[in-house]
C-alpha angles and dihedrals in degrees: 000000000000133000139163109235092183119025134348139297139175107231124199137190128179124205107241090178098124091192092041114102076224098056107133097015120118138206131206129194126179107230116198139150088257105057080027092202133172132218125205115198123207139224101276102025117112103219128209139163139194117211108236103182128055089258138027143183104197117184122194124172105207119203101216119032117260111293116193103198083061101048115107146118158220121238112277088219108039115151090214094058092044097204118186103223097173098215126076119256088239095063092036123107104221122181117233084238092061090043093063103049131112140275110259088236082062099039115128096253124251108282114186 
């Protein structure tokens, strides 16, 4: 479950669910401290946001503790998932971790 307490972000999720009629398909919900909206994200969904606003207190409860060997990521910007980002690239913060990830045609697929 995710929420934003202060500002504003975009949040995503994409369904990685091969078998799923959603697999591929993304949502997007903006989180801020006005609408104040939640977003629960399923087993199987890969999950990012993009702070809007020039702060943000993002909040996020997690079922299992962080495991390493299964963090990992899809391209922010892949062609194939279309994601409307709202921002351009250009203005955008991105971490040298999420520059490096793969494409979502080469993604380790979804293992429950």
């Amino acid at each position: 479950m995710c929420r934003c307490i202060t500002g504003e972000v975009l949040d995503v999720i994409v369904d990685l669910r091969p078998e799923s009629a959603t697999f591929g398909k993304y949502l997007s919900v903006i989180l801020n401290e006005i609408n104040k909206k939640q977003l629960f994200i399923p087993h199987g969904f890969a999950h990012g946001y993009l702070v809007l606003s020039e702060i943000a207190i993002f909040a996020y409860k997690c079922d299992q503790y962080y495991a390493p060997s299964f963090d990992a990521g899809i391209k922010f910007d892949d062609d194939t998932l279309g994601i409307d980002w709202i921002l351009p690239k250009a203005d955008m913060i991105i971490s040298n971790k999420d520059l490096q990830l793969p494409s979502f045609a080469d993604h380790k697929p979804y293992v429950v």
